[in-house]
VEXTOR-633658 format. One line per 10 residues: for each residue z, x, y of N, C-alpha, C. Coordinates in steps of 0.1 Angstrom, whole numbers. Example, Ala and Ser with C-alpha at 12.3 -4.5 7.8 and 13.67 -1.06 7.14 Angstrom:
2
78,132,-57,78,123,-45,78,132,-33 ~ 71,128,-22,71,137,-11,79,129,0
END
This chain:
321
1150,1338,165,1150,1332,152,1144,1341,141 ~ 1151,1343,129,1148,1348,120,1138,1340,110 ~ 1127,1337,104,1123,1329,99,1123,1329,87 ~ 1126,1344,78,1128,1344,66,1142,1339,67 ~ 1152,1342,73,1167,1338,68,1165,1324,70 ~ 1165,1316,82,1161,1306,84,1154,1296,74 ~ 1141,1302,71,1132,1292,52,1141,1295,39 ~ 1150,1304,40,1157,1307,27,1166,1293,26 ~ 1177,1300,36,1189,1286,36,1180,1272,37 ~ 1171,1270,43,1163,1254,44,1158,1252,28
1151,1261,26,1146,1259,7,1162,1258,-1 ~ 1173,1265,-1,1185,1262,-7,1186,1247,-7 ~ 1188,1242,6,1192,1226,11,1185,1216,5 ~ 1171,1219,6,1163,1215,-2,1164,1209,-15 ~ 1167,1219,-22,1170,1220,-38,1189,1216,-38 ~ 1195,1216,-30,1207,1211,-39,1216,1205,-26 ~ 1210,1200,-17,1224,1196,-8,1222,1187,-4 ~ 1229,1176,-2,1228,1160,4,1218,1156,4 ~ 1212,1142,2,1202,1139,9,1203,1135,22 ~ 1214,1134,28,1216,1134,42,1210,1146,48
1212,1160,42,1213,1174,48,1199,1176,44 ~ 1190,1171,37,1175,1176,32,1170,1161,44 ~ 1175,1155,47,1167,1145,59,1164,1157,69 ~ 1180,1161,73,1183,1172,83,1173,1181,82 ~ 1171,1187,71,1163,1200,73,1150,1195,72 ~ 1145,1188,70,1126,1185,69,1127,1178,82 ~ 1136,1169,87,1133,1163,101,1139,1181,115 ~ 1142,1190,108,1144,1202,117,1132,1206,118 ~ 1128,1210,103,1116,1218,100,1101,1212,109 ~ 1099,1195,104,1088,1193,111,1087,1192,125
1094,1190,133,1098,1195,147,1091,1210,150 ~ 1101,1216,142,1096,1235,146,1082,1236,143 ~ 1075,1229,131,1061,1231,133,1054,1224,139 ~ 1057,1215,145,1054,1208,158,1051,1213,171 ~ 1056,1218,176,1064,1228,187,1056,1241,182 ~ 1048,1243,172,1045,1258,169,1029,1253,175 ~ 1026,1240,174,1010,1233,175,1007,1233,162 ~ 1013,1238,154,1008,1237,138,1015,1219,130 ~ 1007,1214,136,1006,1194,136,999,1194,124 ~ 993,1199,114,989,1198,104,999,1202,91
1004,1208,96,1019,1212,87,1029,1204,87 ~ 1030,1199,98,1043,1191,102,1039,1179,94 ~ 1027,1169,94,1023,1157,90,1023,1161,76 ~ 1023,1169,70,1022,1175,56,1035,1176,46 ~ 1043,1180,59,1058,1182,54,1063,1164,51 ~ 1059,1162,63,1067,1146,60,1061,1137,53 ~ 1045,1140,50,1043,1131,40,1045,1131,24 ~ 1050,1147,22,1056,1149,12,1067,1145,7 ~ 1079,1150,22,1090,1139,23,1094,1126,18 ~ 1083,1121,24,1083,1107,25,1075,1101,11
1069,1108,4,1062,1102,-13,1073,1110,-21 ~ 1081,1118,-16,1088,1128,-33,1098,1119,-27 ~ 1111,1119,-16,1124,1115,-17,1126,1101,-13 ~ 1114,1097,-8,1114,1078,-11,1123,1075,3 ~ 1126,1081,14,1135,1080,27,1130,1072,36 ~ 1134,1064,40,1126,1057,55,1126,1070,64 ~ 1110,1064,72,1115,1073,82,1120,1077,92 ~ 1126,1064,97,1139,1065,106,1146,1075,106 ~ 1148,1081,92,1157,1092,87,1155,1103,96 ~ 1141,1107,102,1138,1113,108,1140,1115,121
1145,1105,126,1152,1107,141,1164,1097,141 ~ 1173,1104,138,1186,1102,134,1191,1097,151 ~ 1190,1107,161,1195,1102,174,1183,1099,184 ~ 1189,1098,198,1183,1095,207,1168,1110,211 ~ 1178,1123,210,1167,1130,214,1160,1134,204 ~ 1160,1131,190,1151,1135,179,1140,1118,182 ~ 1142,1111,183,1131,1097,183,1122,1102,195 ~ 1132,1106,207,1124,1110,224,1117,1120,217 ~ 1116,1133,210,1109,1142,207,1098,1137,199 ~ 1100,1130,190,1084,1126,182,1080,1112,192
1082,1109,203,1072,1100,209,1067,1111,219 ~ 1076,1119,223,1066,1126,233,1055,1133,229 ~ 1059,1139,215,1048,1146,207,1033,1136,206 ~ 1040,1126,201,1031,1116,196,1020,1113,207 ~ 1025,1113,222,1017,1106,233,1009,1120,236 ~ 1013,1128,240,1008,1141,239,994,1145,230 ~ 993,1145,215,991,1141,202,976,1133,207 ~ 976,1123,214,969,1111,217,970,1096,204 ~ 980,1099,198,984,1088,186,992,1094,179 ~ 1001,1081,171,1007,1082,161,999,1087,147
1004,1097,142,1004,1099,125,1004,1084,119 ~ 1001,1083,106,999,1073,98,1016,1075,94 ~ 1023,1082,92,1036,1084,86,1046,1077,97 ~ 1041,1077,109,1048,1074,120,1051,1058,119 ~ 1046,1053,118,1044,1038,117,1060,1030,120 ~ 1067,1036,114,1081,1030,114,1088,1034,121 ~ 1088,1044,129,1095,1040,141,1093,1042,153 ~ 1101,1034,158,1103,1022,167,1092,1027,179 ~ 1091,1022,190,1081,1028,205,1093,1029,211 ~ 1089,1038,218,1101,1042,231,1096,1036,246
1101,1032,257,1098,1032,270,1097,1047,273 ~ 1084,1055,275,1086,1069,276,1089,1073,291 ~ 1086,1063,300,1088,1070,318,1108,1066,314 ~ 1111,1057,307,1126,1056,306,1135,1064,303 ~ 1126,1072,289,1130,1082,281,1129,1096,292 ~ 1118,1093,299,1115,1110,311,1125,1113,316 ~ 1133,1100,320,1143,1102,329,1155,1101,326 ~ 1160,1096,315,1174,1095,308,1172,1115,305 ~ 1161,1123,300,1157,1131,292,1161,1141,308 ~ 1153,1142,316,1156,1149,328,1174,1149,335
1180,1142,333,1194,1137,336,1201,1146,326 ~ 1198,1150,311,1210,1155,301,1200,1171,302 ~ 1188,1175,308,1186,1186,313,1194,1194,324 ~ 1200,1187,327,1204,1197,341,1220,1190,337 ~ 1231,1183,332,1240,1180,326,1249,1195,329 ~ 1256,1194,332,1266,1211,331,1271,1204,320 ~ 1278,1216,314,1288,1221,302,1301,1228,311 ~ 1311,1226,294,1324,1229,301,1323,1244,298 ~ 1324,1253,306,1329,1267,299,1336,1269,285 ~ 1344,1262,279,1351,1258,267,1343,1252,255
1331,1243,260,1324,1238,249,1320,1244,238 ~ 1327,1245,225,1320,1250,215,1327,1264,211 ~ 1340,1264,216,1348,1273,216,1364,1267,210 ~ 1370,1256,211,1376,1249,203,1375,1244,193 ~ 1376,1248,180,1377,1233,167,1372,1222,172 ~ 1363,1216,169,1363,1203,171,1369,1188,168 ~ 1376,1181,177,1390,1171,176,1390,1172,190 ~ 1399,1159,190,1406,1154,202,1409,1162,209 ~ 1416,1173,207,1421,1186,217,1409,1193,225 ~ 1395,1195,219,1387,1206,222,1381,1191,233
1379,1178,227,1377,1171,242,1380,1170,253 ~ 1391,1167,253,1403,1168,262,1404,1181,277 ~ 1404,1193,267,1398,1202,271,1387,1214,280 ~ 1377,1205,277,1365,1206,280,1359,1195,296 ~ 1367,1183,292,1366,1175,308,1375,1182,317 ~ 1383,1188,313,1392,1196,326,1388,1208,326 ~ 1380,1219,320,1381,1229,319,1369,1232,334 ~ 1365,1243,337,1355,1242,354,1343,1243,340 ~ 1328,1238,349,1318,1237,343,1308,1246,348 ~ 1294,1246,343,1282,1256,344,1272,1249,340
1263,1253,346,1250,1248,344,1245,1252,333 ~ 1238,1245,320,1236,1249,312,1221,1256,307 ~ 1222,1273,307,1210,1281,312,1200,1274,297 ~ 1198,1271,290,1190,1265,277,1182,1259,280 ~ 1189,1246,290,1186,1235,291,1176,1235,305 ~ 1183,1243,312,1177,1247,329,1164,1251,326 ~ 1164,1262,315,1149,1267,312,1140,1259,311 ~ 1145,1246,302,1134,1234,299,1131,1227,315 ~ 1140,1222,315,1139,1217,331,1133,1225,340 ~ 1130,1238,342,1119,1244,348,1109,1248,344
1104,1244,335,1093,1243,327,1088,1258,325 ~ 1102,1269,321,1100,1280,315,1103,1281,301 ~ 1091,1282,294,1089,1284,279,1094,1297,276 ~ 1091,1306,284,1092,1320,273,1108,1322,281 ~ 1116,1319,293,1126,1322,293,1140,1311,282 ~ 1133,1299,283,1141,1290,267,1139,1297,256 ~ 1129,1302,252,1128,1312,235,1136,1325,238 ~ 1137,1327,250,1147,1345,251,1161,1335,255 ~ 1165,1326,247,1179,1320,251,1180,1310,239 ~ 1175,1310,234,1173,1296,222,1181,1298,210
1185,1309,211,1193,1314,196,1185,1313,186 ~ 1196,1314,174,1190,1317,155,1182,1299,153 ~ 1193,1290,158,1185,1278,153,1183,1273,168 ~ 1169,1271,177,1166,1268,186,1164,1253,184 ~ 1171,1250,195,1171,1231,198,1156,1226,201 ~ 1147,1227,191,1133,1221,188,1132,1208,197 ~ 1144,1198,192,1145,1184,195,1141,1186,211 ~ 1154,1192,219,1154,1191,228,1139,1196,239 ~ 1135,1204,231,1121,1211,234,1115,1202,236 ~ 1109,1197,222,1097,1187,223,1099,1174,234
1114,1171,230,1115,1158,239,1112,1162,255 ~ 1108,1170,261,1110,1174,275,1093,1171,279 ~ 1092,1160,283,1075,1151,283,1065,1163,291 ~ 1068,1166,299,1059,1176,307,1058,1189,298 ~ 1066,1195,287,1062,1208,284,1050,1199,267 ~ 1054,1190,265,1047,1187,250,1033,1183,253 ~ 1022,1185,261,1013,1186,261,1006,1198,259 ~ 1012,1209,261,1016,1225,262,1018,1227,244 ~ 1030,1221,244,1030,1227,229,1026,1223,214 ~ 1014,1208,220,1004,1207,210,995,1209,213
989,1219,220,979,1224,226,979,1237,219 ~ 995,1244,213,998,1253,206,1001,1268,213 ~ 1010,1263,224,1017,1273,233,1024,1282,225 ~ 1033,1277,216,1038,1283,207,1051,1291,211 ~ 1061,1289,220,1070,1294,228,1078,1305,218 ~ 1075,1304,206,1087,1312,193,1078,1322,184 ~ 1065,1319,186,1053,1327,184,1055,1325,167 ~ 1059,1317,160,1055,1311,146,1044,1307,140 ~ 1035,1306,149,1020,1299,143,1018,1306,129 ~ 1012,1318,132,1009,1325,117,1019,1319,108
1028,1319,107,1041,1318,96,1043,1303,91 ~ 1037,1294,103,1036,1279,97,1040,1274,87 ~ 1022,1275,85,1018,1271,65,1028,1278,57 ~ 1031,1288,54,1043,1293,44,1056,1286,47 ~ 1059,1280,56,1075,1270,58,1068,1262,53 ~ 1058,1254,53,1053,1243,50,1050,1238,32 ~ 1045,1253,34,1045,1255,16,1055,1256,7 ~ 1066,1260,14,1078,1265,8,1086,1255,3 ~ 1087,1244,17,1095,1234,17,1087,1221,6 ~ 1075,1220,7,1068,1210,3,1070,1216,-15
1069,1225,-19,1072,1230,-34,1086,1227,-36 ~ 1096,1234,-27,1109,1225,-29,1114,1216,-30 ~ 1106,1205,-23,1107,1188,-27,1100,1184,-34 ~ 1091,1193,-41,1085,1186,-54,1091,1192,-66 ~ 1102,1203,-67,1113,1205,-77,1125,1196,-75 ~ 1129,1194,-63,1140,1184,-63,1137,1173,-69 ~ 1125,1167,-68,1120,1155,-65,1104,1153,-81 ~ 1107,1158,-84,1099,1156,-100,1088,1146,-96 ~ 1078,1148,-96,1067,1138,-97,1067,1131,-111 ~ 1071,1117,-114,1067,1110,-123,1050,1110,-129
1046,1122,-134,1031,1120,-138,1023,1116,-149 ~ 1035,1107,-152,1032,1095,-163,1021,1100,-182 ~ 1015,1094,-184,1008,1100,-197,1000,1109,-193 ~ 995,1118,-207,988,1124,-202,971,1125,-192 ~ 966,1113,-199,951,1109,-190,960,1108,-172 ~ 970,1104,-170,978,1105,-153,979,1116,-149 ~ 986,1125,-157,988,1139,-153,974,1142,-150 ~ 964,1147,-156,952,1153,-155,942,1145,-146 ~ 946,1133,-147,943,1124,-135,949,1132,-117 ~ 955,1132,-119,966,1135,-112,963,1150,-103
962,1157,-114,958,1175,-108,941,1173,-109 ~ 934,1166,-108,917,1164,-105,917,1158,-92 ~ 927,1151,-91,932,1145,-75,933,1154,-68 ~ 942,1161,-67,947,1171,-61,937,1179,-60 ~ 930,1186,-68,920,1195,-64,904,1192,-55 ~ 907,1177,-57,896,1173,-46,882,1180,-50 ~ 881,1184,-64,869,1188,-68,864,1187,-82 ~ 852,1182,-88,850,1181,-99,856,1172,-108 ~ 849,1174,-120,856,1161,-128,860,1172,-142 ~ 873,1163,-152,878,1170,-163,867,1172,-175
865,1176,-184,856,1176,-191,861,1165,-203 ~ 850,1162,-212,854,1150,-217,865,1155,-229 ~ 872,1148,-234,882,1146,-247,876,1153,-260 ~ 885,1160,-263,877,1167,-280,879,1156,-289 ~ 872,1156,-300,877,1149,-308,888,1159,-323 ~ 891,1144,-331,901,1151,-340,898,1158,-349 ~ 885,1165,-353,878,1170,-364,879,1184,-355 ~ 874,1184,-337,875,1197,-331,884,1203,-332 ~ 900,1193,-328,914,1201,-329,915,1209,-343 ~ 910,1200,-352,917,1205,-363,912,1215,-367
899,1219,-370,885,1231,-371,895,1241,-363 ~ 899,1240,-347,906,1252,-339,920,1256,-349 ~ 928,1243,-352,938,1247,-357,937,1257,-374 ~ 925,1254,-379,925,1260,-391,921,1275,-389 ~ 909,1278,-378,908,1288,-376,916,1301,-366 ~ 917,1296,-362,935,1301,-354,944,1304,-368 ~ 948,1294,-373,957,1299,-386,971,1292,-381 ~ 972,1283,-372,982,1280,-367,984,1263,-364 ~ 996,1256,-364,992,1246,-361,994,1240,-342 ~ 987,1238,-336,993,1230,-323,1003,1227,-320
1016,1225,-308,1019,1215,-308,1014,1203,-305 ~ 1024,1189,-305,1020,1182,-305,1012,1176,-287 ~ 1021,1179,-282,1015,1179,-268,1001,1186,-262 ~ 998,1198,-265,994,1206,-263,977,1199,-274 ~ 978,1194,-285,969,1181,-291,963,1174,-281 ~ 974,1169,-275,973,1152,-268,965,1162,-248 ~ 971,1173,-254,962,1175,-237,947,1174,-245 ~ 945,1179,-254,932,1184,-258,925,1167,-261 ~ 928,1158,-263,925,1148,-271,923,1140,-248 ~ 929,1147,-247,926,1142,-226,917,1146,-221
911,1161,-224,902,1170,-219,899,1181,-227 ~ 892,1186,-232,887,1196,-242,887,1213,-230 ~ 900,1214,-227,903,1225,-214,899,1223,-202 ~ 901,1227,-189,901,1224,-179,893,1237,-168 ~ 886,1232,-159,878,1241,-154,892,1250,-144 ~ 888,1263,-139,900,1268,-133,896,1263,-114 ~ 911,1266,-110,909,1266,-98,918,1276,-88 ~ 921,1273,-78,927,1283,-69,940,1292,-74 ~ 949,1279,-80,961,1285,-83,963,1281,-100 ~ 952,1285,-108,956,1283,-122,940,1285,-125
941,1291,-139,933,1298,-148,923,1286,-155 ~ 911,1290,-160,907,1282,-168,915,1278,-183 ~ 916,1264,-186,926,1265,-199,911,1261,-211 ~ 919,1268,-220,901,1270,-231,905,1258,-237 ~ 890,1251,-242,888,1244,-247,887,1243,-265 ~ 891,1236,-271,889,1242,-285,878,1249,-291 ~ 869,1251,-287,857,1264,-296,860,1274,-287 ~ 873,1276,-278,873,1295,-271,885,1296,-272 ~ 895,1288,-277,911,1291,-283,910,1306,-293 ~ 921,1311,-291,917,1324,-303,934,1330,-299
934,1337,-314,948,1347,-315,948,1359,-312 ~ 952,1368,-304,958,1379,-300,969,1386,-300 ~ 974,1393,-309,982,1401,-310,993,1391,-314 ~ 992,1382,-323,1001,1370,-328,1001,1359,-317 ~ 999,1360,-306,999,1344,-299,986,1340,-296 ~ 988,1329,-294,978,1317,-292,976,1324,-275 ~ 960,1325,-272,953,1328,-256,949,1313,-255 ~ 958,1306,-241,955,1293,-241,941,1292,-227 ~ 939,1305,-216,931,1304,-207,929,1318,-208 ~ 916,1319,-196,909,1330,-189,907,1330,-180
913,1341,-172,922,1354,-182,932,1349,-191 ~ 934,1358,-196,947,1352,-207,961,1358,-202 ~ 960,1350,-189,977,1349,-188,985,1333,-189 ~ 984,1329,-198,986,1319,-204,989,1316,-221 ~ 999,1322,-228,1001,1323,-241,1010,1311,-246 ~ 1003,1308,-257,1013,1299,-269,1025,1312,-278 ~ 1036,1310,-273,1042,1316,-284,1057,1316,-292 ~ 1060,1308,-304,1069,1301,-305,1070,1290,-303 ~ 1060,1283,-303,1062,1271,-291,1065,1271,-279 ~ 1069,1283,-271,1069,1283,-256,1052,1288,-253
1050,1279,-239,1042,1289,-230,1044,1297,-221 ~ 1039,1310,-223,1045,1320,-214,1030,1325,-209 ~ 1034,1323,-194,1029,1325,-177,1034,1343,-175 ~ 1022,1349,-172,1016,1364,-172,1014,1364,-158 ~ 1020,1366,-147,1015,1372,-131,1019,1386,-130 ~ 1006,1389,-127,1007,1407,-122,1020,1407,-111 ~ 1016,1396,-102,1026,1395,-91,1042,1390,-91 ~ 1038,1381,-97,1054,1372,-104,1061,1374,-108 ~ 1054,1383,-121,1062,1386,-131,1059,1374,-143 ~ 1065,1376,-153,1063,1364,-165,1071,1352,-167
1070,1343,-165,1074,1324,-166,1071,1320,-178 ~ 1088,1316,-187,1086,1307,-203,1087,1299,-195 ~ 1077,1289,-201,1079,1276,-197,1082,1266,-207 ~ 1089,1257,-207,1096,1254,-220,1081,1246,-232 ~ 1071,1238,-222,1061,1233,-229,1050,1237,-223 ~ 1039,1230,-226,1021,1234,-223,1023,1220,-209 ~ 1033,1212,-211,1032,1201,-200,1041,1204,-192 ~ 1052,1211,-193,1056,1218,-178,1048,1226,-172 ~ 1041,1232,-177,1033,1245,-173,1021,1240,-164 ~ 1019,1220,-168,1005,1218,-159,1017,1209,-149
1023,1204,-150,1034,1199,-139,1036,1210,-132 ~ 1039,1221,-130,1044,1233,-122,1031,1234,-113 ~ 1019,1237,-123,1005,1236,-114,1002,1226,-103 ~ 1009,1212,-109,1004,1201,-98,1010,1204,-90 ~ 1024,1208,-86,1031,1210,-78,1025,1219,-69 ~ 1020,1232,-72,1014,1243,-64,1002,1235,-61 ~ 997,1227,-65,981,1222,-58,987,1214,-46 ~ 996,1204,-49,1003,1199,-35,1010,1211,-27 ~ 1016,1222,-29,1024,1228,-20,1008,1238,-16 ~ 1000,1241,-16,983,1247,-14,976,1237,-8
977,1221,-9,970,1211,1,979,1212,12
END
């Protein structure tokens, strides 16, 4: 498995394909970081999931061996996630053995080599069969000979669901050796459902409400008043917008944190080289009425307002939690 090619196309899906096909890919994804022992990612992914795209979670085990896979995890685990709640309990010694029966199952030599239709069916019951070496691996409770046979997109489902190896693989056996790489699928995908998926962060005291939440630290500083705005706006030489007011009239700037700069408060606002320095460091400019985002690393982001620019931030505090 490639895991950059792999997080690219899933971040695509993400951002623009079905919500059927983004069930698909976060119910793939949390699986794989399941199966890595990285269970803090996985509960992460879907709780994101599950507050940005508003999905039951059923959505998440669409068939029989995706449900068998998060109960075996789950018993393994020693409990269900809080996110689990909805669905259903399985008979797991029922599940062991329906699950042990489609392990060792031959295939047709033909399978998956026909178009699929009536013909490649047809086909395939008469064609001679083989034991299927993928599946045999799990059934012999060889981990590292299933990862040297598992292909580009390795059948996670079928992994997890195999009750004797998923005590093993939340224990963080790690059969695809992904651990390190986890948190970055996690982060990737969780930032991409929060672009698909816009958090409604309501007025401004919500928003700022909102990213003080998120940071799990500290409180906002209190509200300027209107004599402060206006003192900054005369001495600046320039006037506010209006938004960029109403943050100030919320919090008189904001302390910095991991992933965003301190934003100044009106007695440390000041002009440079014709724009407005809205934090420190000063990669944060008023200019034109856009805010334009300065990363050494990034490169430079207009952002169309001073309130996209703290919406983008909340996003990165959730895709960093």
């Amino acid at each position: 498995m490639e895991p950059g090619e792999y997080l690219e196309a899933a971040v695509r899906d993400v951002l623009t394909a079905a919500s059927s096909t983004v069930d698909d890919q976060v119910g793939y994804a949390a699986l794989l970081l399941a199966v890595t022992g990285a269970l803090d990612e996985a509960d992460r992914l879907v709780e994101q999931w599950l507050a940005r795209a508003e999905r039951p979670v059923t959505a998440l085990a669409p068939d029989p061996v995706r449900a068998r896979a998060w109960a075996m995890l789950f018993e393994a685990r020693g409990g269900r996630p809080a996110w689990a709640e909805g669905l259903s309990p399985l008979d797991l010694d029922a599940e062991e053995r329906a699950h042990a029966v489609s392990l060792r199952r031959p295939v047709s030599d033909l399978e998956g080599v026909l178009p699929p239709g009536p013909v490649a069916e047809v086909v395939k019951h008469v064609a001679p069969t083989r034991p299927d070496r993928v599946r045999g691996a799990l059934a012999d409770g060889d981990l590292a000979r299933w990862a040297e046979l598992a292909g580009p997109r390795p059948d996670v489902a079928t992994l997890a669901a195999t009750r004797a190896l998923a005590p093993a693989l939340v224990a963080g056996a790690d059969p695809l050796g992904l651990r390190d790489w986890a948190p970055a699928c996690a982060g990737a995908l969780v930032a991409a459902l929060h672009e698909r998926y816009p958090p409604d962060l309501g007025t401004w005291p919500e928003l700022i409400g909102s990213i003080m939440r998120l940071r799990e630290t500290g409180t906002a500083p209190p509200p300027a008043s209107e004599a402060a705005i206006r003192s900054a706006e005369l001495r600046l030489g320039v006037e506010l917008p209006a938004e960029h007011r109403e943050f100030l009239r919320t919090c008189d700037g904001l302390p910095a944190d991991v992933v965003f700069p301190r934003l100044l408060g009106t007695a440390e606002l000041r002009v440079e080289g014709g724009v407005v320095v809205l934090s420190e460091p000063a990669v944060l400019l008023l200019s034109a009425g856009h805010v334009v985002e300065v990363d050494p690393v990034l490169g430079t982001t207009v952002h169309p307002s001073f309130r996209a620019a703290l919406v983008k931030h909340a996003a990165l505090l959730a895709q960093a939690g």
